[in-house]
Structure formats: structure tokens, C-alpha cells
C-alpha positions as CSV (number, residue, x, y, z in Angstrom):
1,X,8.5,20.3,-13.2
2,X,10.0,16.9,-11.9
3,X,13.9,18.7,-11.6
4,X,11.1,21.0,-9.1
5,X,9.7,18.2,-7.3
6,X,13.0,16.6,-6.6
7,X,14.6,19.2,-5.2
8,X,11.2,20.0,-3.2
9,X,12.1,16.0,-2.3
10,X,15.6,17.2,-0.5
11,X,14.2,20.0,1.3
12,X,11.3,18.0,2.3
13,X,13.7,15.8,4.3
14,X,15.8,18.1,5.4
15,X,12.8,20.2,6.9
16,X,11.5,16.6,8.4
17,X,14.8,15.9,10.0
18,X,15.0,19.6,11.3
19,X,11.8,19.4,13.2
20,X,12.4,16.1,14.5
21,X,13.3,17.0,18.1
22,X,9.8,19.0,18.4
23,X,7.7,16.5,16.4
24,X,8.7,14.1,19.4
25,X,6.6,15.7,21.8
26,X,3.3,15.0,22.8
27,X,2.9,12.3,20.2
28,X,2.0,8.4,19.9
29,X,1.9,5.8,17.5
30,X,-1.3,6.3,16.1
31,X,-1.4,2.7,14.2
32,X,0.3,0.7,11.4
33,X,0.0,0.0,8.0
34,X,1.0,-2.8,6.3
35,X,0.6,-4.4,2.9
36,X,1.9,-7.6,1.1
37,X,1.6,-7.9,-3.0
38,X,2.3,-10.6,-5.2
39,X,1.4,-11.6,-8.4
40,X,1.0,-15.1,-7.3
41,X,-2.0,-14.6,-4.7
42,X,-3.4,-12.5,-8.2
43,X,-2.8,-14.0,-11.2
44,X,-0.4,-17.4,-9.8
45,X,2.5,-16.1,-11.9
46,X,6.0,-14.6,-10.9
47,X,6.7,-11.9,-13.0
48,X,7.4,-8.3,-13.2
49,X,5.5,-6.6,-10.3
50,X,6.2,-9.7,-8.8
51,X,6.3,-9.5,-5.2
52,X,6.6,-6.1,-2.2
53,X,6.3,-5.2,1.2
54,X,5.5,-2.4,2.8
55,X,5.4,-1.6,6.6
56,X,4.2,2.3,8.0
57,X,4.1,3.7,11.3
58,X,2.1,6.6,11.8
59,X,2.6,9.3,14.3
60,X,1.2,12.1,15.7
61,X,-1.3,13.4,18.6
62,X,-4.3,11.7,19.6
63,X,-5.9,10.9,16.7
64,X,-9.4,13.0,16.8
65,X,-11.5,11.1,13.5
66,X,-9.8,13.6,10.8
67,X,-6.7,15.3,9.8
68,X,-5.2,18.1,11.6
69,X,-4.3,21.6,9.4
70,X,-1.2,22.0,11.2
71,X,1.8,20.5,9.3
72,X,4.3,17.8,10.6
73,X,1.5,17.0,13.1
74,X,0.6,13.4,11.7
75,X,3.9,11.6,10.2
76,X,4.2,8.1,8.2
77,X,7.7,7.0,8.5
78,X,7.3,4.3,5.6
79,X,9.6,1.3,5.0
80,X,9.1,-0.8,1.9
81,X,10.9,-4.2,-0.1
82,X,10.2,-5.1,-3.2
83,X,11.3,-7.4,-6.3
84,X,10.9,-6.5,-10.0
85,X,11.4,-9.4,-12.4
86,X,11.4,-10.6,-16.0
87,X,8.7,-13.1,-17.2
88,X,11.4,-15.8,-16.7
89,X,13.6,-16.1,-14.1
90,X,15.5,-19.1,-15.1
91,X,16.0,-18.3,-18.6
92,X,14.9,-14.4,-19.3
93,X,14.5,-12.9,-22.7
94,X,16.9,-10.4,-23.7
95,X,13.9,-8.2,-24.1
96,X,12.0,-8.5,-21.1
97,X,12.6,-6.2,-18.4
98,X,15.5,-6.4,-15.9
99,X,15.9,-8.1,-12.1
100,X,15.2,-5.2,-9.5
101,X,15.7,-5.6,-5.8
102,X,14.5,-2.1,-4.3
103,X,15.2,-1.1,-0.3
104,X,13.3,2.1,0.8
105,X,12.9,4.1,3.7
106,X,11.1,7.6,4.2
107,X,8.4,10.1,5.7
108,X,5.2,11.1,4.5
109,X,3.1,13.9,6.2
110,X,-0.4,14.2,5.6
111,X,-2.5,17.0,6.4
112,X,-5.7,19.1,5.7
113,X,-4.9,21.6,3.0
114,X,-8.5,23.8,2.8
115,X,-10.7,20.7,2.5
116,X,-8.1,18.4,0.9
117,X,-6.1,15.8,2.0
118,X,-2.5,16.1,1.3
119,X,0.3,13.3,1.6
120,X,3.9,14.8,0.8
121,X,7.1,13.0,1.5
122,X,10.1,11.5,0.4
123,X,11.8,8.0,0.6
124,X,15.6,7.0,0.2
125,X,15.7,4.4,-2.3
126,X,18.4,1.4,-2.8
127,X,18.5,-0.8,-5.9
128,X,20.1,-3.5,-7.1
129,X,22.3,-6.4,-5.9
130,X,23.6,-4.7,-3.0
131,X,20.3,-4.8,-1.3
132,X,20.6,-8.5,-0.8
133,X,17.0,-9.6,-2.0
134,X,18.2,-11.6,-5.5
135,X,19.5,-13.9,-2.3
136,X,16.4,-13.9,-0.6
137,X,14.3,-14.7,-3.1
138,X,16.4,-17.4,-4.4
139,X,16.7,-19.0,-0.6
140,X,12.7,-19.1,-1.0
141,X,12.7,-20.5,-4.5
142,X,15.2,-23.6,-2.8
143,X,12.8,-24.3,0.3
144,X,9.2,-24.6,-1.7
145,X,11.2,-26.3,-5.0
146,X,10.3,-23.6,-7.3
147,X,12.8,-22.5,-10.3
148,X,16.4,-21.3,-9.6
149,X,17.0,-18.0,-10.4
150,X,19.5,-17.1,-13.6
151,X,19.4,-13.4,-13.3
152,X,22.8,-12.5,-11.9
153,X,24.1,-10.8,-14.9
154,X,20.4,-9.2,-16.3
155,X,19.9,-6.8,-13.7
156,X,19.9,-3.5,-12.6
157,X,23.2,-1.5,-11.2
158,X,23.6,-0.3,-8.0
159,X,22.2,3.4,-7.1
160,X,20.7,5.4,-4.6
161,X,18.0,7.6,-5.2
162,X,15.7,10.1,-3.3
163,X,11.8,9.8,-4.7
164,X,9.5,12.4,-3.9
165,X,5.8,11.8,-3.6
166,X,3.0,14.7,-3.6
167,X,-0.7,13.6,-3.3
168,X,-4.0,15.7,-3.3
169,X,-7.3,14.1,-2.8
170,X,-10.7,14.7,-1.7
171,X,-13.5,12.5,-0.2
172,X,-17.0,13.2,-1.5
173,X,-19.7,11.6,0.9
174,X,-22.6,10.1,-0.1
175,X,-25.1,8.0,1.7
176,X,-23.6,4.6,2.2
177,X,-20.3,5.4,1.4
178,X,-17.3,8.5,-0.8
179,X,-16.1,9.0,-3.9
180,X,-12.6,10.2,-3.6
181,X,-10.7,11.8,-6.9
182,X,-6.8,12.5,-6.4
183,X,-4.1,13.7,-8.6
184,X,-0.1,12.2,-7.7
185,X,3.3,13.7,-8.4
186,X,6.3,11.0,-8.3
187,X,10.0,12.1,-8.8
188,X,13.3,9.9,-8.5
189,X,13.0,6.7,-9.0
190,X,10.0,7.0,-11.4
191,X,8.5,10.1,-12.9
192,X,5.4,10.4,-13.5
193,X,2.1,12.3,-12.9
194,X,-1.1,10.8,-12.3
195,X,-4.9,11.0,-11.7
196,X,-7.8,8.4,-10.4
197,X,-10.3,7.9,-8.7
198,X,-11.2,6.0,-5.9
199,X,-14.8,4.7,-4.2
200,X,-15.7,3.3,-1.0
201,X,-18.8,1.1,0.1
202,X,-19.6,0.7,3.7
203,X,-19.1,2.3,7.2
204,X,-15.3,0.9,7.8
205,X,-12.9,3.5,7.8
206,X,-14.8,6.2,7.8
207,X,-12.8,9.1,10.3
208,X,-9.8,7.4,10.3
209,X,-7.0,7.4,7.8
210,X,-5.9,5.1,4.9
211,X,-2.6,5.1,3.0
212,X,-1.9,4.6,-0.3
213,X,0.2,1.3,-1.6
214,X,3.2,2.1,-3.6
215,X,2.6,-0.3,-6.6
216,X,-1.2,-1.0,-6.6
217,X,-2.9,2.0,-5.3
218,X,-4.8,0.0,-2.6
219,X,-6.0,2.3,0.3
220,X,-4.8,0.3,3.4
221,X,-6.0,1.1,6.4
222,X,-3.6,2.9,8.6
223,X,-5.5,4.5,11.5
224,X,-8.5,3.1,13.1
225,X,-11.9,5.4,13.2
226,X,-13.0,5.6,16.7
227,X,-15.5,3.3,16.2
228,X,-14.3,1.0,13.2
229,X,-16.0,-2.2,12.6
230,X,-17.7,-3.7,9.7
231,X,-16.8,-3.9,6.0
232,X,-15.9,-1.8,3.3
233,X,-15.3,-2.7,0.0
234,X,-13.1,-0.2,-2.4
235,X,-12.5,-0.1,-6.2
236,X,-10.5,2.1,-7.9
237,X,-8.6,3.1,-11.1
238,X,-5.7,5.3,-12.4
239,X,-3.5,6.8,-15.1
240,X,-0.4,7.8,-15.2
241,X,1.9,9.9,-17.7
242,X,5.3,8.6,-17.6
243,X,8.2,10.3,-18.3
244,X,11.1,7.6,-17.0
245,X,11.9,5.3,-15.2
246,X,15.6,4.1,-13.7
247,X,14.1,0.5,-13.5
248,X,13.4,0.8,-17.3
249,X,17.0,2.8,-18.2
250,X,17.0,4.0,-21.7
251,X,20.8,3.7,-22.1
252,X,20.4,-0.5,-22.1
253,X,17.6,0.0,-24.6
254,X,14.7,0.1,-22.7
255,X,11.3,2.3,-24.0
256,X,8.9,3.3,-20.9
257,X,4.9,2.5,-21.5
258,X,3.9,6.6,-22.3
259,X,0.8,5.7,-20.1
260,X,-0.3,3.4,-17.5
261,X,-3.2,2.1,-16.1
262,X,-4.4,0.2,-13.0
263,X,-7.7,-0.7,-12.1
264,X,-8.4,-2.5,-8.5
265,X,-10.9,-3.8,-6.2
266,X,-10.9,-4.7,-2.5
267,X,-12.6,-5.8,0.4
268,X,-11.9,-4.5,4.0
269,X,-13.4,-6.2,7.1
270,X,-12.9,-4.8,10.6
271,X,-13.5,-6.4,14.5
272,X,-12.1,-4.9,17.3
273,X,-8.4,-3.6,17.0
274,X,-7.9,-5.8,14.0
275,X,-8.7,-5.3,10.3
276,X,-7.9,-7.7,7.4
277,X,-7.9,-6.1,3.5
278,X,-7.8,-8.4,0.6
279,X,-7.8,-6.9,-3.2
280,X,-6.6,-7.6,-6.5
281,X,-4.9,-5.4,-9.2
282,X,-4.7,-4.8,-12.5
283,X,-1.3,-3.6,-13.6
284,X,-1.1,-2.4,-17.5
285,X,2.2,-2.5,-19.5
286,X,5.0,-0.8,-18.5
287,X,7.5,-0.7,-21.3
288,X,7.5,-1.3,-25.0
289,X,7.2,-4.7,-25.5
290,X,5.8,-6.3,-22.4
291,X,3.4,-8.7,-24.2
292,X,0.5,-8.2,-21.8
293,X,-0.9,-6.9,-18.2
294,X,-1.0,-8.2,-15.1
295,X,-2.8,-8.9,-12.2
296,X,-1.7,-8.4,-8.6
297,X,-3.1,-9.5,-5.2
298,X,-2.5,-7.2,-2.1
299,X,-3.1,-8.9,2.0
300,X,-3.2,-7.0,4.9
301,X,-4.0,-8.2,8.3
302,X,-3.9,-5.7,10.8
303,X,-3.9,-5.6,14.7
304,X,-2.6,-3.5,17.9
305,X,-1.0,-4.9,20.3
């Protein structure tokens, strides 16, 4: 089944590219999501699922309070950073999990599917030293005084991979706010299936459209209702079945987690054009021998201009 959904992850964006020229007409950005993480505006550590990034713009036609059937007609072209690290970064344990810089870049199109919301797409993944962030991070680390990083030689290699992503979901109203079950495919970089749940409180967001983040599963608002103001605050949780992982590569020893959990809460508060989204994370263990969890925070503060 993943060899399926990876190859479904090359025709995908060979379809996408394909359509491109007609996809371009009679279409406007219809807003943006973004999303910062880090462990230290959760749990003040700097560790693991230490630190990502991730910017989305979403086109398509006017935007009319709900997804269209039609397929290609709303597009995320998703962009995303992000840093993997050991527990410590001056001095890391030979058994703690490797230094990952990750570069990615990819569309996602969601659409109706009889009732259900489907997100399908693909992203072109970088790792490893050649993406330049070990230097970023370690530029940061010299202005605020923190710890120099020692992790030149306890990292991942180089590679290039295509991930495919496959989402199903379904909102269940109820007075004052929807309970929303999905089920998730991931191929290529990590693969893995998955199933959660996820509940919303409150009137914000409601007929427009939410993405989902890459490492917390935070629902971050991507386009505005028509009338969106207010709050809304969301918790969540998920598993997921995990078959590998090339951040956690078996041939330098490494044992994936067989299951993973994550278990979130968040509050979003909208005025105008602008929104701002603040949750926290729970992240369970990833491999064999990562001594404990952790918890991430996720900030969002979005506007149009």
C-alpha cells in the first residue's frame, strides 16, 4: 500500500503540473496559512521536534463558504522549514536521534468527495546539510548566547524525497460548534497511517477552510469565512501506525516508535482580516529509546494585505 501511495505521489504532481496552465484562470489567492512550532514556546526545551515553519497559499475561485466538488479548483501550494534535533546539541548521545534540516515544497488540493473533505498532494522534500539550516540555526544560537551546536558529524545524509499526503475528514455539526474524525495516508519521507479526531468550540471558522500542520496536527486557519470573527478554541488527538521513517534510518541502528500519539489544544481569535492561533502539543516517542514525550507550541498570526 505505501509503494501505491508513492507512486499515486508522482502522478499526482505530474497531473498538477499538467493542468497548471488552465488552473490559472479565473482564480485568486484565496488567503494564507501560516504556522510557527517550537518546543521552546511549549515545553522551553530544544529538542527533537524542535523548531518548523510552514507558509501556504491557497488558490482557487471566489471562495463561496465551502469546498467545491470539482477537482484542482482550490490548490495549497505549501512551503515548509524545519529542524529535527537530539536532546543535546552540544554534546549529543550516540543514541539519541540524529540532526535533520528538512526543505519542502508542494501542492495540496482539497475538495468535496460526496460529503467529505479530501486534501491530496505531494511535496518535494530536501534533507540534510545541503539545505543550509544546521548554519542558520547556529547563527541564531551565536546572537541570543545560547549553546553552540556539535552536530556536524551526527546527522542525516543528503536525499531528496517526494512525500505523498492523502486526507479524509468529515465535520459533524452540533450546536455551538463540530466534531471532525479523519483518517491520513503519508508516504516518502515518513510512512505511516493515521486516525484522530478533532473538535471545535465557537463560531470562528465556520465556512471557511483550515489546513492541517505537518508536525502537530493544529488546524490553522487558511481561508477566511465570509463573516469570520470571534473565537474558537480546538482540541484534538491522533494515532499513527508507523512503518519507517528516513529521519530514523534503520541501517545506522535506529528502531521507529510502532505507534504515535499527539494530543493538542488551541485557541483561535479573529477581528477583521486578521486571526491569531495559539496551541500547544503533545508529541509521544518516536523511536526506541527516546526517554520521554514532548510538548510543542504552534503561533500563527494572520492578516491580508
Amino acid at each position: 500500500m505505501i509503494r501505491g501511495i508513492r507512486f499515486a505521489g508522482f502522478t499526482f504532481i505530474a497531473v498538477l503540473l499538467g493542468l497548471s496552465p488552465a488552473l490559472a484562470q479565473g482564480r485568486e489567492t484565496l488567503g494564507v496559512a501560516r504556522v510557527f512550532n517550537n518546543d521552546w514556546i511549549g515545553d522551553a526545551e530544544d529538542r527533537w521536534r524542535t523548531g518548523s515553519y510552514s507558509f501556504s497559499f491557497i488558490r482557487g475561485p471566489e471562495w463561496q463558504g465551502q469546498l467545491s466538488p470539482r477537482l484542482g479548483d482550490v490548490v495549497e501550494y505549501r512551503f515548509r522549514a524545519e529542524i529535527v534535533a537530539p536532546n543535546n546539541l552540544g554534546n549529543p548521545s550516540p543514541a539519541d536521534r540524529l540532526y535533520a534540516g528538512m526543505l519542502s515544497a508542494g501542492a495540496h488540493l482539497h475538495f468535496d468527495w460526496y460529503g467529505f473533505d479530501v486534501a491530496a498532494g505531494a511535496d518535494i522534500v530536501v534533507i540534510g546539510e545541503q539545505t543550509g539550516l544546521r548554519g542558520v540555526q547556529s547563527s541564531i544560537h551565536d546572537v541570543l548566547s545560547l549553546p553552540q551546536l556539535n552536530v556536524e558529524n551526527f546527522q542525516i545524509d543528503n536525499g531528496v524525497f517526494l512525500h505523498g499526503t492523502l486526507e479524509i475528514a468529515r465535520d459533524i455539526h452540533f450546536t455551538g460548534g463540530a466534531i471532525r474524525p479523519f483518517v491520513e495516508l503519508q508516504a516518502g519521507v515518513e510512512n505511516m497511517a493515521r486516525a484522530g479526531v478533532d473538535l471545535t468550540f465557537g463560531g470562528f471558522g465556520d465556512g471557511g477552510l483550515r489546513v492541517r500542520d505537518v508536525v502537530s496536527g493544529q488546524r490553522i486557519n487558511g481561508v477566511n469565512a465570509l463573516d469570520d470573527q470571534g473565537f474558537s478554541y480546538l482540541v484534538g488527538g491522533d494515532v499513527a501506525f508507523v512503518d519507517s521513517s528516513e529521519l530514523l534510518p534503520a541501517d545506522r541502528g535506529y528502531e521507529v516508535e510502532d505507534q504515535r500519539y499527539r494530543l493538542r489544544a488551541g485557541v483561535n481569535y479573529g477581528i477583521g482580516e486578521t486571526n491569531i492561533f495559539y496551541g500547544m502539543t503533545y508529541l509521544s516517542e518516536e523511536f526506541v529509546g527516546q526517554p520521554e514525550g514532548q510538548v510543542i507550541g504552534s503561533l500563527t498570526v494572520g492578516w491580508v494585505f
